[in-house]
C-alpha positions as a printed NumPy array, in Angstrom:
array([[  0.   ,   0.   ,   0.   ],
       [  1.442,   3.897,  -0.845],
       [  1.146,   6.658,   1.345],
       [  0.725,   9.091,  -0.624],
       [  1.621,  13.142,   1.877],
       [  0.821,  16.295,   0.728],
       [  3.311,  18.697,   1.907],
       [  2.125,  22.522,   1.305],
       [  4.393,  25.039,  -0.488],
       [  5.611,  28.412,   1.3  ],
       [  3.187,  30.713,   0.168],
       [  0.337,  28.49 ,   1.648],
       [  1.975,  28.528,   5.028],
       [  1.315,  31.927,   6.894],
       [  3.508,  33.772,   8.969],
       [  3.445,  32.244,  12.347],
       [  3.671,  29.323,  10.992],
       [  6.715,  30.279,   9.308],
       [  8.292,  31.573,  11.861],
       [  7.352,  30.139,  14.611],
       [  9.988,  28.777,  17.216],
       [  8.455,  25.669,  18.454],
       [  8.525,  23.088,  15.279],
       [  8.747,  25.937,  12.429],
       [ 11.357,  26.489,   9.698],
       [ 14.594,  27.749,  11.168],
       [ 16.27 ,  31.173,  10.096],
       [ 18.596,  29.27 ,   7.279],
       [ 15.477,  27.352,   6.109],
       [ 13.67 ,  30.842,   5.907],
       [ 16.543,  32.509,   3.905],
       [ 16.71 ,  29.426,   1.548],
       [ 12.837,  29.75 ,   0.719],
       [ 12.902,  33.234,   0.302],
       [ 16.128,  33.402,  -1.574],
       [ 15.129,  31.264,  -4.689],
       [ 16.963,  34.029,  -7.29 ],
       [ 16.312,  34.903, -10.94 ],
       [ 16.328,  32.462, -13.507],
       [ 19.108,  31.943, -15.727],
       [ 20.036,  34.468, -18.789],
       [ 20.177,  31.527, -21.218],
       [ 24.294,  33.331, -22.009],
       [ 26.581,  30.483, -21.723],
       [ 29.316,  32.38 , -23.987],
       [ 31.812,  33.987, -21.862],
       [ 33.08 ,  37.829, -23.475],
       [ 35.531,  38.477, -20.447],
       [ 35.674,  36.962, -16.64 ],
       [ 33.004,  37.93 , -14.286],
       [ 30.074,  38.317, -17.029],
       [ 26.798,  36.631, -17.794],
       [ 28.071,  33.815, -19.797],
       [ 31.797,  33.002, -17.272],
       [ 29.343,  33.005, -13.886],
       [ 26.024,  31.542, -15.59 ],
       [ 23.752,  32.687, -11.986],
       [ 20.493,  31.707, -11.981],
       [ 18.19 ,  28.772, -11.631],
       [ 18.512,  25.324, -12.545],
       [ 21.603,  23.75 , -14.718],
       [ 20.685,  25.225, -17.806],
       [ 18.098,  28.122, -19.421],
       [ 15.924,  24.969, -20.282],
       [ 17.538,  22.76 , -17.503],
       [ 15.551,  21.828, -14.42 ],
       [ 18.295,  20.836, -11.413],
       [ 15.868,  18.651,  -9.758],
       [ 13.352,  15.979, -11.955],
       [  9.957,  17.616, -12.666],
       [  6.521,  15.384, -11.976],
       [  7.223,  13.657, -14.955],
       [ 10.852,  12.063, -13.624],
       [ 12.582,  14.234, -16.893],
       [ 15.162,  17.3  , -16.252],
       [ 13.139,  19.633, -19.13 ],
       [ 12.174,  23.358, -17.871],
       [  9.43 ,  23.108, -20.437],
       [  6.942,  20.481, -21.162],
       [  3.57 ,  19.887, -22.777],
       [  0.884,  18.352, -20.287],
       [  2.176,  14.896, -21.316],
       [  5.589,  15.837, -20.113],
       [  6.502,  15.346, -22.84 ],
       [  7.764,  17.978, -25.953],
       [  5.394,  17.27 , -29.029],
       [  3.276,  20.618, -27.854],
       [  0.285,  19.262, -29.743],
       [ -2.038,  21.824, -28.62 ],
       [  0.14 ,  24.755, -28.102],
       [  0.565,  24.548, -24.506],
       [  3.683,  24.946, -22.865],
       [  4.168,  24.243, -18.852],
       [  7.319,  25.668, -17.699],
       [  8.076,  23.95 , -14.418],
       [ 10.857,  26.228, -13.023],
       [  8.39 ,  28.925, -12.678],
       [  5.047,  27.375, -12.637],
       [  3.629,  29.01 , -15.34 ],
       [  1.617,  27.357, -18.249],
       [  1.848,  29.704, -21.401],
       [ -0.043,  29.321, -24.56 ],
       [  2.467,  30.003, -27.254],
       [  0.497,  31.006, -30.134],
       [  0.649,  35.012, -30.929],
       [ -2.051,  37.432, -31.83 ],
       [ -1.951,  41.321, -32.867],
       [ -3.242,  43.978, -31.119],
       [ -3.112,  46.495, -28.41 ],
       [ -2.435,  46.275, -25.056],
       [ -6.146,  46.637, -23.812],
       [ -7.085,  44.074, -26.765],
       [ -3.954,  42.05 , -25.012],
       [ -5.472,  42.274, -21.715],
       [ -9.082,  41.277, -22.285],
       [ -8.262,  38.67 , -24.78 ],
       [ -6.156,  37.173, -22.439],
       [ -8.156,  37.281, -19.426],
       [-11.386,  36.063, -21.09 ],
       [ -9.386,  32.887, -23.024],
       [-10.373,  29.622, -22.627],
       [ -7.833,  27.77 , -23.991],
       [ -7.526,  24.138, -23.182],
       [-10.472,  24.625, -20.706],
       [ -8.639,  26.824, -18.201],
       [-10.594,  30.094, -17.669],
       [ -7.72 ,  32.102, -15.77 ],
       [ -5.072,  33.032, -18.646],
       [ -3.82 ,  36.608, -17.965],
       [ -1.242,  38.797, -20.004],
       [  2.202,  38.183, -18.475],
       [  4.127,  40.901, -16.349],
       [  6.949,  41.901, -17.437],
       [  9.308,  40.138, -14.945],
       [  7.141,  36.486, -15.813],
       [  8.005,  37.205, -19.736],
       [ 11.27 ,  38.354, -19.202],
       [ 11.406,  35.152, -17.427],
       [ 11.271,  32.543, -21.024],
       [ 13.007,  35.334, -22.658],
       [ 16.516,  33.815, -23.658],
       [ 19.591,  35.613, -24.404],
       [ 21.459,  32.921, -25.669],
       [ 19.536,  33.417, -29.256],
       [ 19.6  ,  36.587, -31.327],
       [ 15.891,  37.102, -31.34 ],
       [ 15.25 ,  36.112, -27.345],
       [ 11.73 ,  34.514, -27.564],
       [ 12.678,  32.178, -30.95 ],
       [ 13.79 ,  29.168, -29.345],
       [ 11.873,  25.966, -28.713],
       [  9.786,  25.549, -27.493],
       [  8.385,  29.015, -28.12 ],
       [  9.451,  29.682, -31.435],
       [  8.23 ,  33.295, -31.455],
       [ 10.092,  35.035, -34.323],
       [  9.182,  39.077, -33.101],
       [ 11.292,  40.654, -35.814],
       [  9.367,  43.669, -36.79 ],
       [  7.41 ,  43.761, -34.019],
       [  7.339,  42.789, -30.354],
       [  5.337,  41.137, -27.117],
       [  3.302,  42.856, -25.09 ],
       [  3.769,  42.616, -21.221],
       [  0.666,  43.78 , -18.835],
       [  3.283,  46.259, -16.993],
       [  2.867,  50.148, -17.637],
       [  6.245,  52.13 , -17.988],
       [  6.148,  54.275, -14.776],
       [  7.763,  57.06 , -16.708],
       [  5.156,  57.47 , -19.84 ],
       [  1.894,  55.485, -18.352],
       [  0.962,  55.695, -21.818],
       [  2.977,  53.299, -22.614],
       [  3.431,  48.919, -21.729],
       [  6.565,  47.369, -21.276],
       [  7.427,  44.946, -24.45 ],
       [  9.74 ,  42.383, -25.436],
       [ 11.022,  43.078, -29.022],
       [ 13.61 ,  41.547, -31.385],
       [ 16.763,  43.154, -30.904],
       [ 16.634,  41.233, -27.065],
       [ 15.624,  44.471, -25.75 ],
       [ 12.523,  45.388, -23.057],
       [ 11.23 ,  48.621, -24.081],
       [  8.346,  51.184, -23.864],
       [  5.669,  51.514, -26.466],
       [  2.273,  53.374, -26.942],
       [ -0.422,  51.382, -25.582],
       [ -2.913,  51.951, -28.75 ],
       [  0.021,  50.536, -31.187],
       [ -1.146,  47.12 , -32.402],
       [  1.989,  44.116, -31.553],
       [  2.004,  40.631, -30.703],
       [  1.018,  38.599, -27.488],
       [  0.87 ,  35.44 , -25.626],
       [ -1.027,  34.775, -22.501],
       [ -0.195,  32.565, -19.602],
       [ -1.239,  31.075, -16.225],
       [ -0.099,  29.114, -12.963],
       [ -0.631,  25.812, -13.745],
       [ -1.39 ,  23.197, -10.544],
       [ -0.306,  19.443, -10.846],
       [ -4.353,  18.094, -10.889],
       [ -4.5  ,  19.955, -13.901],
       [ -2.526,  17.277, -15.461],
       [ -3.969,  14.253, -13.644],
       [ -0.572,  14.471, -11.342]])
């Protein structure tokens, strides 16, 4: 017979219980939860010592590298809901964030971005949203000229860009983008460019 424990993650633990003295995580426990760090840059080539590519920081072993086997016992950052990497229905689960993005792009503005997004129903899931900035920096690789055309994504932005749901605090007029030169810049809100839409994925949604 299994046993089978559920364990809950950090942010479903409050603060007491966190912290608490008597049978709660101790201070270097704390630090290592709250420490978790950005993911890697995806730059493994090395210009001079002490850049991106010679100290590699980040998450995991590699930009598409998990350092610990996802649910599906295999090391790859991004899956389909198989586990496996045949993407059939466009879905991509990326398990070093806990995301689940939908990779296909559509044009439009940012407000068209928003409420597409939010009112998709794409593989059944109702609560798809339009991705910060920091979650699509986050598959944005730097390893490859044009940092969102890589597999599994495959998003070739050249002439155009990806809109994030983040404002520029400078110009509120304008949303933070991805575009092709690898660069996250500011752009008019009412200017029509690309966009994918994401979510945080649990492990029932794939029968795990």
């Amino acid at each position: 017979m299994s046993i089978r424990i559920s364990i809950p993650s950090p942010n479903q633990l409050s603060c007491p219980q966190l912290n608490q003295s008597n049978g709660g995580l101790t201070f270097t426990q704390r630090q290592t939860l709250q420490v978790v760090g950005p993911n890697k840059s995806g730059q493994i080539t090395s210009y001079r010592t002490g850049d991106d590519g010679d100290f590699e920081y980040g998450r995991g072993v590699s930009f598409t590298g998990l350092t610990c086997n996802n649910p599906f016992n295999n090391s790859n950052r991004f899956t389909d809901q198989l586990g496996g990497q045949t993407y059939s229905d466009d879905i991509v689960v990326d398990w070093l964030t806990g995301l689940m993005w939908y990779r296909v792009t559509s044009p439009g503005g940012w407000s068209t971005a928003i409420d597409t997004s939010i009112g998709a129903t794409t593989g059944g899931y109702t609560d798809w949203f339009l991705p910060n900035l920091p979650q699509l920096a986050g598959i944005c690789n730097y390893s490859v000229p044009i940092m969102t055309n890589y597999a599994p994504f495959n998003i070739d932005i050249t002439g155009t860009a990806l809109w994030s749901s983040t404002s520029q605090p400078s110009a509120t007029g304008n949303a933070m983008l991805a575009q092709a030169n690898n660069a996250l810049v500011g752009v008019g809100k009412g200017n029509s460019r690309l966009y994918i839409y994401c979510r945080y994925f649990a492990l029932s949604d794939m029968g795990l």
